[in-house]
One Martini backbone bead per residue (centre of mass of N, CA, C, O) as a GRO file, in nm:
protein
  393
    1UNK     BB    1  11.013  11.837   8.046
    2UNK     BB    2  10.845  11.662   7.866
    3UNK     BB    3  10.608  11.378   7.930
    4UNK     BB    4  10.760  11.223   7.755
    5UNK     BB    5  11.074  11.250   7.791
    6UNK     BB    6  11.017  11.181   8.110
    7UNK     BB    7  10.962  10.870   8.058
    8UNK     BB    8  11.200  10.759   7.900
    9UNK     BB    9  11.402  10.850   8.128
   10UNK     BB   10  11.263  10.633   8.357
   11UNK     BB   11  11.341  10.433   8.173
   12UNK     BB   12  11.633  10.437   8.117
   13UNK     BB   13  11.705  10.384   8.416
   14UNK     BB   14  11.626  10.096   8.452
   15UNK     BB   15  11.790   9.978   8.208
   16UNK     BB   16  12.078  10.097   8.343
   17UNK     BB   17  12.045   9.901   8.614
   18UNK     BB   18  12.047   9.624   8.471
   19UNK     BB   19  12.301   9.669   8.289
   20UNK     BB   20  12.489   9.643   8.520
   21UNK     BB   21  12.458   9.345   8.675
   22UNK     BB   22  12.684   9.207   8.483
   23UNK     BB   23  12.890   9.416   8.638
   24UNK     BB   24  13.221   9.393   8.770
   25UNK     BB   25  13.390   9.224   9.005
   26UNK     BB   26  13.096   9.089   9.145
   27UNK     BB   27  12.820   9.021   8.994
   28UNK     BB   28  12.545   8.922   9.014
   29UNK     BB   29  12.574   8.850   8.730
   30UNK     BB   30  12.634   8.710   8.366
   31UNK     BB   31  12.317   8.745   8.293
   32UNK     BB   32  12.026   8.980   8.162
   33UNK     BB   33  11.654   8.982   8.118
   34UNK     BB   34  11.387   9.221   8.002
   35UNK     BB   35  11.033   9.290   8.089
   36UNK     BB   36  10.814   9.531   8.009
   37UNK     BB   37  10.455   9.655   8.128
   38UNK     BB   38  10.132   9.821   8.019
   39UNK     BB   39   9.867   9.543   7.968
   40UNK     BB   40   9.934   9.514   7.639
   41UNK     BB   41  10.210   9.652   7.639
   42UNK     BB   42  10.551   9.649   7.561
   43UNK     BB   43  10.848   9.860   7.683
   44UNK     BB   44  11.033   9.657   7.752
   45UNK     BB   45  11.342   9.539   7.636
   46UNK     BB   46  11.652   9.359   7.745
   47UNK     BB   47  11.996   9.305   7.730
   48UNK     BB   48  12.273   9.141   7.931
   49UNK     BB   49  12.527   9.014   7.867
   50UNK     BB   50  12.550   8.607   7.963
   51UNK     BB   51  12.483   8.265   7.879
   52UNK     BB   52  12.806   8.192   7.875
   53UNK     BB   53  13.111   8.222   8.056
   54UNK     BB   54  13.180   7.947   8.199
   55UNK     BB   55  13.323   7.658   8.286
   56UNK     BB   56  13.371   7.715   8.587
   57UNK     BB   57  13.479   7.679   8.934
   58UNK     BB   58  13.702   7.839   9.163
   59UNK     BB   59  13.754   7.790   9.470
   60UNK     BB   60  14.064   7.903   9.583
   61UNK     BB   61  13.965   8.206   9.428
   62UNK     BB   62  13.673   8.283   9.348
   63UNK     BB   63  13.661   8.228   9.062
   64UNK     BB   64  13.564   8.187   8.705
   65UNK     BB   65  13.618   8.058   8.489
   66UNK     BB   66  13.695   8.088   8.184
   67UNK     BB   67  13.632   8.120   7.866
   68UNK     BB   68  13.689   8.138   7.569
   69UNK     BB   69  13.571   8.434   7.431
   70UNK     BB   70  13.410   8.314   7.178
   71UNK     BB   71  13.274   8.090   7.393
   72UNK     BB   72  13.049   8.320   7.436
   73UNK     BB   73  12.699   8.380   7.531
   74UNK     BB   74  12.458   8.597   7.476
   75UNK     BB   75  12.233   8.767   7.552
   76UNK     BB   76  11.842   8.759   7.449
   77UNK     BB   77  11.595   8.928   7.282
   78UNK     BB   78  11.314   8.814   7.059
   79UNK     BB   79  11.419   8.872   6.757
   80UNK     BB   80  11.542   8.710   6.438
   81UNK     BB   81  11.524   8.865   6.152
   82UNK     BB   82  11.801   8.688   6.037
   83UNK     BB   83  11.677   8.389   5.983
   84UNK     BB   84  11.409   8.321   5.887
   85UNK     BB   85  11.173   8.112   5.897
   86UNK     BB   86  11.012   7.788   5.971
   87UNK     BB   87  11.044   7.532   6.168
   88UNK     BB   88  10.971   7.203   6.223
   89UNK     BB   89  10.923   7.018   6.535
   90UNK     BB   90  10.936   6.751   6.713
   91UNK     BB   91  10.782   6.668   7.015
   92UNK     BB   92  10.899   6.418   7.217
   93UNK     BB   93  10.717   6.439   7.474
   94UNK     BB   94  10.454   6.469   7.242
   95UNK     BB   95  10.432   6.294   6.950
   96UNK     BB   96  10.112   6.435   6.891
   97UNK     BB   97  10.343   6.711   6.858
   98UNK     BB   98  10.354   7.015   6.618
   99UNK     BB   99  10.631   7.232   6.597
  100UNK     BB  100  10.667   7.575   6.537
  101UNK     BB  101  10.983   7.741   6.466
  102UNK     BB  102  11.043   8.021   6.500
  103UNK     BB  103  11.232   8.337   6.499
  104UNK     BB  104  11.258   8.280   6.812
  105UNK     BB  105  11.590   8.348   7.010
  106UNK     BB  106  11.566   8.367   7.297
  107UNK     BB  107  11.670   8.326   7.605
  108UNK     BB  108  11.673   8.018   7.807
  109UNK     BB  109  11.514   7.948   8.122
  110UNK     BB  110  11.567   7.847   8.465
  111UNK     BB  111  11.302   7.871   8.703
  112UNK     BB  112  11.251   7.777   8.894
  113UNK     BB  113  10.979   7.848   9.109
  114UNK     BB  114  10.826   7.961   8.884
  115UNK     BB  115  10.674   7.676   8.843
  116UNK     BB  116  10.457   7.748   9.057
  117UNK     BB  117  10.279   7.922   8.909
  118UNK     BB  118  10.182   7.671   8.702
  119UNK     BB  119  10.055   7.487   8.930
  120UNK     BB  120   9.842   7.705   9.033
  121UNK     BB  121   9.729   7.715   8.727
  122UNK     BB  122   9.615   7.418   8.715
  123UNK     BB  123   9.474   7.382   8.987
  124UNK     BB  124   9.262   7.644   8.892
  125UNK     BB  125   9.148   7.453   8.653
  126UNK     BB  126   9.057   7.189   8.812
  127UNK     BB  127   8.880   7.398   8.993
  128UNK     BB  128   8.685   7.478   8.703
  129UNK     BB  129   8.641   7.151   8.627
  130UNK     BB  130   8.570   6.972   8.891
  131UNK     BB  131   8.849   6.821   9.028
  132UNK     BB  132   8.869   7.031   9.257
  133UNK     BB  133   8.918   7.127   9.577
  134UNK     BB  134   9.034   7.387   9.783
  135UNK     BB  135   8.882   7.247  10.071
  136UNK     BB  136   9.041   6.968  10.030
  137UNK     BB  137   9.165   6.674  10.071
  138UNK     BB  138   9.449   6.548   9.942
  139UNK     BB  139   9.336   6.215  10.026
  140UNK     BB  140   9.102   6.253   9.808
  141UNK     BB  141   9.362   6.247   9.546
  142UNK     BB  142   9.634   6.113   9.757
  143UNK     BB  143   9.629   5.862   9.984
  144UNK     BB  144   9.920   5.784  10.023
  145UNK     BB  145   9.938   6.062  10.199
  146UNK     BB  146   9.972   5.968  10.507
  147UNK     BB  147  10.053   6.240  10.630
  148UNK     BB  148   9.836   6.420  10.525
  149UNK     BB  149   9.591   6.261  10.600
  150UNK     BB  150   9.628   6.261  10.919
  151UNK     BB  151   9.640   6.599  10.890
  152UNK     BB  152   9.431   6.715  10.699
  153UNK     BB  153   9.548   6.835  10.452
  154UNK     BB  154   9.526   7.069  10.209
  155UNK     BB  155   9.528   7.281   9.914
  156UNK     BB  156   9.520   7.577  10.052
  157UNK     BB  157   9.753   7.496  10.217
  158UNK     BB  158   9.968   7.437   9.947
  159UNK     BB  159   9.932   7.710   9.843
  160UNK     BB  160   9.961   7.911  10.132
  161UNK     BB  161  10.168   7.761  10.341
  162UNK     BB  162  10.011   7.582  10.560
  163UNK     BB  163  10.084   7.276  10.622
  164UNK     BB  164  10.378   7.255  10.811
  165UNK     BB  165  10.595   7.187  10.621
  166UNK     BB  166  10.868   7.211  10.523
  167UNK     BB  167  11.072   7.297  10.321
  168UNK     BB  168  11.282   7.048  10.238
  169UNK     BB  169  11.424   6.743  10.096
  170UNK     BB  170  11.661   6.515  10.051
  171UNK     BB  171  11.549   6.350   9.786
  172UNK     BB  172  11.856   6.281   9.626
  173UNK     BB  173  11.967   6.075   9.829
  174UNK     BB  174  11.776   5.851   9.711
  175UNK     BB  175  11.721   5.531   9.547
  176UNK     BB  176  11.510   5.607   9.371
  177UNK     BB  177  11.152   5.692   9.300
  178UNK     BB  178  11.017   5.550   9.550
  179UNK     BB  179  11.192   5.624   9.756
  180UNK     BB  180  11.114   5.905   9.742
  181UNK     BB  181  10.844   5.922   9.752
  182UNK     BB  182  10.824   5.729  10.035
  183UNK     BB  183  10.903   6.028  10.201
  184UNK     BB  184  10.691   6.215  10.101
  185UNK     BB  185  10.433   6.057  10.203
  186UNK     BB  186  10.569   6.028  10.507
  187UNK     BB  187  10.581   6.377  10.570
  188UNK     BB  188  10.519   6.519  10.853
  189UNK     BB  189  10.409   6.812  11.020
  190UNK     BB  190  10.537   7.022  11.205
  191UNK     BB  191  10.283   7.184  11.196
  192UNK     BB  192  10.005   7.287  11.236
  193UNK     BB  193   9.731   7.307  11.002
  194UNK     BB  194   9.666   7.661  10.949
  195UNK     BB  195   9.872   7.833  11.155
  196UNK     BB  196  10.146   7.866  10.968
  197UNK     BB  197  10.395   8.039  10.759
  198UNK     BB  198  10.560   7.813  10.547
  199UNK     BB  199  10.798   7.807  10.252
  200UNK     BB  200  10.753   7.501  10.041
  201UNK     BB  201  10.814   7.267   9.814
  202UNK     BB  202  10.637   7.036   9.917
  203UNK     BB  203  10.348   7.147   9.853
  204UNK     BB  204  10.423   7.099   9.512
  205UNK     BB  205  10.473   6.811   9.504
  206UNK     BB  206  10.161   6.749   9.595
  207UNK     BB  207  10.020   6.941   9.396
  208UNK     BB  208  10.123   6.723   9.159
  209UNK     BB  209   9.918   6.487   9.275
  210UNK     BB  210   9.672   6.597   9.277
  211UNK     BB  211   9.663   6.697   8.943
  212UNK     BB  212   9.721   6.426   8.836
  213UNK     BB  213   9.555   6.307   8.948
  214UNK     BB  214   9.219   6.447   8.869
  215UNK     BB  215   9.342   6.458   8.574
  216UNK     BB  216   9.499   6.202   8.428
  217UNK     BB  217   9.794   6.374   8.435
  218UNK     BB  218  10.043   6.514   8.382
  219UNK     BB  219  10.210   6.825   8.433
  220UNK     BB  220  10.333   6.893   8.168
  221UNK     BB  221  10.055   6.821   8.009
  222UNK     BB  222   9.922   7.064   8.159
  223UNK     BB  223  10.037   7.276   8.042
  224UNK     BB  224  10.043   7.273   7.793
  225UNK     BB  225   9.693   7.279   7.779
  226UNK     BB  226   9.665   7.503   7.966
  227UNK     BB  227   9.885   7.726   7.900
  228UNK     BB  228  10.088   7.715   7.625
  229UNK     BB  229   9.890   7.661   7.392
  230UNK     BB  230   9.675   7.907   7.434
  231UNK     BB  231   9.932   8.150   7.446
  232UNK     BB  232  10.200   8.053   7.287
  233UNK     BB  233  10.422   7.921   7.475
  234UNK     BB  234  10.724   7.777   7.272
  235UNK     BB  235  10.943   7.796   7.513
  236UNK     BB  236  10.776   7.618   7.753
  237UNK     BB  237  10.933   7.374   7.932
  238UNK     BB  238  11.043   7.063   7.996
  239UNK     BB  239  11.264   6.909   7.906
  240UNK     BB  240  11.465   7.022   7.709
  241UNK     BB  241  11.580   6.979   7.395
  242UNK     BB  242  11.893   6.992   7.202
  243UNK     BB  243  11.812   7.205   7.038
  244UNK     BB  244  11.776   7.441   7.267
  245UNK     BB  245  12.106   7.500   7.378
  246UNK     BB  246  12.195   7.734   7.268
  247UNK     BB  247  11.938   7.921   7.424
  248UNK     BB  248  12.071   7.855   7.686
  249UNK     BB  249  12.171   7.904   7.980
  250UNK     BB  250  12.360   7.878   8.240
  251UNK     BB  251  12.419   7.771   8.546
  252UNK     BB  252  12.593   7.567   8.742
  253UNK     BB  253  12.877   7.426   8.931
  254UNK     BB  254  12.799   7.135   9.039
  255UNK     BB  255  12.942   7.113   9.401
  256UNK     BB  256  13.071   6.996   9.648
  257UNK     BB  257  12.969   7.206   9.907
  258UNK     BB  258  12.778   7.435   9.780
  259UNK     BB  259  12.599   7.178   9.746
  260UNK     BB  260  12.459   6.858   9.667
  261UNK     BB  261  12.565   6.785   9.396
  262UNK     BB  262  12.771   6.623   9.113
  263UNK     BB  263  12.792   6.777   8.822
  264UNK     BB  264  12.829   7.017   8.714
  265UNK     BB  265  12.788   7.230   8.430
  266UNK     BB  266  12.487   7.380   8.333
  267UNK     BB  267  12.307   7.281   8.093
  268UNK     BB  268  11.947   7.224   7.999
  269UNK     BB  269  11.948   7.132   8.334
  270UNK     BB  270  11.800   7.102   8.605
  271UNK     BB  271  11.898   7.228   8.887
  272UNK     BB  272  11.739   7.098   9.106
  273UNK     BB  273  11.795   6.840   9.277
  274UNK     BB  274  11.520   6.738   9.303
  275UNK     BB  275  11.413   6.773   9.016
  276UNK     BB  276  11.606   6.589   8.898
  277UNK     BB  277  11.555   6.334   9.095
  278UNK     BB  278  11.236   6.323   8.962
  279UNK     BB  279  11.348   6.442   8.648
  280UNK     BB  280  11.225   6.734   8.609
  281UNK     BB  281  10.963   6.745   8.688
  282UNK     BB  282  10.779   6.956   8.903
  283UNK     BB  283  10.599   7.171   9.133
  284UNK     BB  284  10.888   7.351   9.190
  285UNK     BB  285  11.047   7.264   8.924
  286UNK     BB  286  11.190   7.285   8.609
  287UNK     BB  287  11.128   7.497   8.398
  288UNK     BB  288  11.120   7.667   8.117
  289UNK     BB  289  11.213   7.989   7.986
  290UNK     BB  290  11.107   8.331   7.863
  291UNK     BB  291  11.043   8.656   7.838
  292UNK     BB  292  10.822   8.617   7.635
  293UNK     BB  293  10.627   8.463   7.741
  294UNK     BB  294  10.587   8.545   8.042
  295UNK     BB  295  10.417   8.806   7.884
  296UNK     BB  296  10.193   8.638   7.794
  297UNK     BB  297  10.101   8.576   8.091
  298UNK     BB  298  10.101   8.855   8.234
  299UNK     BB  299   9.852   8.961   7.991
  300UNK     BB  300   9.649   8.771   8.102
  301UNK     BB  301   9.647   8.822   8.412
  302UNK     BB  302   9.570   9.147   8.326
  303UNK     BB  303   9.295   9.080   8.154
  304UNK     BB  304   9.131   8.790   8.347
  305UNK     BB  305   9.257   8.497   8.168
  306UNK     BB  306   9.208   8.472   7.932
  307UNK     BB  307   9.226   8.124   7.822
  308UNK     BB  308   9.326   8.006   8.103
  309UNK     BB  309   9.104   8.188   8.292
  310UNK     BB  310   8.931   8.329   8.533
  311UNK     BB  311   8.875   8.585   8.708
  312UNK     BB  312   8.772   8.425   8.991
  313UNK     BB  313   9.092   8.318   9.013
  314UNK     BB  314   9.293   8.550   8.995
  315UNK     BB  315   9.189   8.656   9.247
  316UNK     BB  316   9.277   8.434   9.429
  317UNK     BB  317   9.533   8.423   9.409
  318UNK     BB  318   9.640   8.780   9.357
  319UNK     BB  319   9.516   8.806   9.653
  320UNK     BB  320   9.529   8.828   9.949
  321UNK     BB  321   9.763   8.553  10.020
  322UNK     BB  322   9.804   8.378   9.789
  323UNK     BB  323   9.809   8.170   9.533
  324UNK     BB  324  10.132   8.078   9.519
  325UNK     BB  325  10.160   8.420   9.514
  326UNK     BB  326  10.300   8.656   9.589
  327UNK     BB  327  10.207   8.940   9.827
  328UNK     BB  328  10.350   9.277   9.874
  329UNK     BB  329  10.710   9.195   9.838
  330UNK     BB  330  10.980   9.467   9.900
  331UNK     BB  331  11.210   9.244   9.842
  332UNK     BB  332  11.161   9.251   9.547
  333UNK     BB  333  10.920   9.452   9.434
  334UNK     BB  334  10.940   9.723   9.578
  335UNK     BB  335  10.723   9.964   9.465
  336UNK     BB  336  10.524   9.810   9.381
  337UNK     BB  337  10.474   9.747   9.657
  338UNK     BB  338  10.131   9.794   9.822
  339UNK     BB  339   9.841   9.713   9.575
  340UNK     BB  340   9.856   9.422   9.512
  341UNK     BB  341  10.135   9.253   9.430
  342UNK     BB  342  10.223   8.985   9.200
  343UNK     BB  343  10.500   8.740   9.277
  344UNK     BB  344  10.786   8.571   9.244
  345UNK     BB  345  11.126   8.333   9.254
  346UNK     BB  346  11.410   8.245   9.198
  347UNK     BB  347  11.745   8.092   9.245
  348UNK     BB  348  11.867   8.142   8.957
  349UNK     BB  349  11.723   8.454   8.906
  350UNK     BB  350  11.412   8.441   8.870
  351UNK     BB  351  11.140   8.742   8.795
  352UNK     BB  352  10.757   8.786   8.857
  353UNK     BB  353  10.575   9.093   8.840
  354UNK     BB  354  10.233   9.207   8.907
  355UNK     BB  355  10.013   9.489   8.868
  356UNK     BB  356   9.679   9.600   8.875
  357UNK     BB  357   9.696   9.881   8.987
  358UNK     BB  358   9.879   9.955   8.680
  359UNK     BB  359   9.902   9.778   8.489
  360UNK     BB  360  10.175   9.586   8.544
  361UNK     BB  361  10.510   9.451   8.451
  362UNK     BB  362  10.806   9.218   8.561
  363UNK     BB  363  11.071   9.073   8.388
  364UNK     BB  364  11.362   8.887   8.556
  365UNK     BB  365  11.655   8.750   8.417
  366UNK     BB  366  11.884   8.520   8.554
  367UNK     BB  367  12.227   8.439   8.601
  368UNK     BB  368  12.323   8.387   8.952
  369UNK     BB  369  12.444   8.107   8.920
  370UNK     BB  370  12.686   8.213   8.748
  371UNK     BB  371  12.932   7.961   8.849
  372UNK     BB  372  12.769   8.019   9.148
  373UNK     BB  373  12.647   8.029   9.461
  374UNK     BB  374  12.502   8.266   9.662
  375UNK     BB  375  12.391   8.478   9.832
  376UNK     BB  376  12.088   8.615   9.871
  377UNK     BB  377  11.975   8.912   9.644
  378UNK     BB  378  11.700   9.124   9.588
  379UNK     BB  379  11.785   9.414   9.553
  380UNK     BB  380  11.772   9.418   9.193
  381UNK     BB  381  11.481   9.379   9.195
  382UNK     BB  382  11.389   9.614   9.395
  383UNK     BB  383  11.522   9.843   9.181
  384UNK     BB  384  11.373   9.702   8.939
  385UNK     BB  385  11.037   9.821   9.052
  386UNK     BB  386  11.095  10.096   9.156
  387UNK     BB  387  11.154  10.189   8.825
  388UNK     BB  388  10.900  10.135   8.727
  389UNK     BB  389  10.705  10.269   8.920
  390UNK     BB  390  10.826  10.509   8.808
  391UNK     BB  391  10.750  10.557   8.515
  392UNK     BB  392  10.457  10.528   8.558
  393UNK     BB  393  10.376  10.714   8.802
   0.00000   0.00000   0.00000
């Protein structure tokens, strides 16, 4: 087979193993969008199954009730052609912004953890601006946290998840935002800070106040400023608009007992409980975005970092032990990882994978979470990492 029909076949496996996905008597997921690339070249985009299928969760019967098939979403991804023309359209969130909304209609994901990224990157940002020092403490930044203060957390034990705190605290249970906050500055490590790593949501709700006190902006409008329109990622977003319902993929009917609120059937809002109690906007979850967008980050970030961030800022984050991201981590990232790949998981079931060895990317989007949640398996992810590292020869 000649080498360029060789490489054809091995991504046609990737694109195959992927399209699966959404199907069988159990499938991983309800619809999944794929986009891989290397360098500055995007090799591969694909969509598959659906955004919207399921109107409820059936406990009794373990199965996802189903929409009249006509009222069925599917996954989209690229462009659409055939709409034609720029609509304007006012930025609620932020009145002194007009956006053009082009032809581009791909399916708008909840990001879950993937906005630890976007955090990580704001972070970066504002140590690029002598805002904040990386092994600077907390309490210089946002001195209210009186438990971080205490026990001298820094910025890059939030960053590297060491600095001792639980996974994450129950905090849409309490009443009012001040309530939830007042739990949130007053919970102390359980170890010492600097000693062991794990991996907690608190890291990054800190390090929302801690970049939101040193630059004097909101998370939101950091993002935005610092990332999104630098980029032109038109798609990505906090507190998505009613305007963009249409394209957003459906999370889960959330309610008690498989999860923690009753909410209902989720679309366009965050699923993090957590995040949701906080507002929407919060430093470990609640970003949409689409896998176009992501394809414009991962192609920075394998740049070098313009217009976003510093090459020596890239490094810091993207090698081991990686700040905010996670570095060659072969249970999401197949054979990707092994050479320092560098990217994290979302709960909803989105990943994002950057490998500088290969100078390749891979974001893999699902509602994983649609009709309910279920347990862990990112088996799927690490299968379509390992078909990517193997197409790239």
């Amino acid at each position: 087979m000649p080498p360029v029909a060789a490489a054809q076949d091995r991504f046609n496996r990737l694109i195959r193993g992927v399209a699966a996905l959404p199907e069988g008597e159990r499938p991983w997921c309800a619809g999944v969008v794929l986009a891989a690339g290397r360098g500055q070249d995007v090799l591969v985009e694909a969509a598959f199954g659906w955004a919207v299928r399921y109107a409820a969760y059936d406990a009794a019967t373990d199965r996802g009730v189903e929409l009249p098939r006509e009222r069925w979403v599917p996954m989209r991804v690229g462009r659409d052609a055939g709409r034609g023309g720029d609509t304007v359209v006012q930025d609620t969130a932020f009145p002194d912004t007009v956006v053009r909304d082009t032809v581009v209609r791909d399916t708008v994901f909840d990001l879950a953890s993937l906005t630890k990224l976007f955090t990580t990157v704001v972070a970066m940002r504002c140590a690029e601006r002598g805002e904040i020092d990386l092994d600077g403490r907390v309490a210089a930044y946002a001195p209210e946290f009186t438990a971080a203060a205490e026990h001298g957390i820094t910025v890059r034990q939030l960053l590297t998840h060491t600095s001792g705190l639980l996974p994450e605290l129950p905090l849409y249970e309490y009443d009012g935002h001040e309530q939830r906050l007042a739990r949130l500055r007053a919970e102390p490590p359980t170890t010492a800070p600097g000693t062991a790593r794990r991996y907690s949501d608190l890291n990054f709700l800190l390090l929302q106040r801690v970049v939101e006190r040193a630059a004097g902006r909101p998370l939101d409008r950091l993002v935005r400023d610092d990332i999104t329109r630098p980029l032109g990622m038109t798609s990505t977003r906090f507190r998505p608009p009613r305007a963009w319902l249409p394209r957003i993929a459906a999370t889960e009917d959330q309610r008690r007992p498989w999860a923690k609120l009753d909410r209902g059937m989720l679309r366009g809002v965050v699923h993090d409980e957590n995040a949701h109690a906080l507002g929407g906007v919060a430093g470990h979850a609640g970003l949409f975005s689409t896998a176009g967008d992501l394809t414009l980050l991962c192609r920075a970030l394998l740049g070098g970092g313009p217009p976003v961030l510093r090459p020596e800022s890239i490094d810091l984050m993207l090698t081991a032990p990686g700040l905010g991201f996670e570095v060659d981590q072969p249970w999401f990232m197949g054979e990707l990882a092994g050479r320092g790949a560098a990217g994290h998981t979302g709960f909803t079931g989105t990943s994002l994978v950057i490998d500088r060895a290969t100078s390749s990317f891979l974001v893999l989007l699902a509602n994983t979470v649609h009709p309910r949640r279920r347990p862990a398996d990112s088996a799927p992810r690490a299968a379509a990492g390992t078909a990517l590292a193997r197409a790239l020869g």
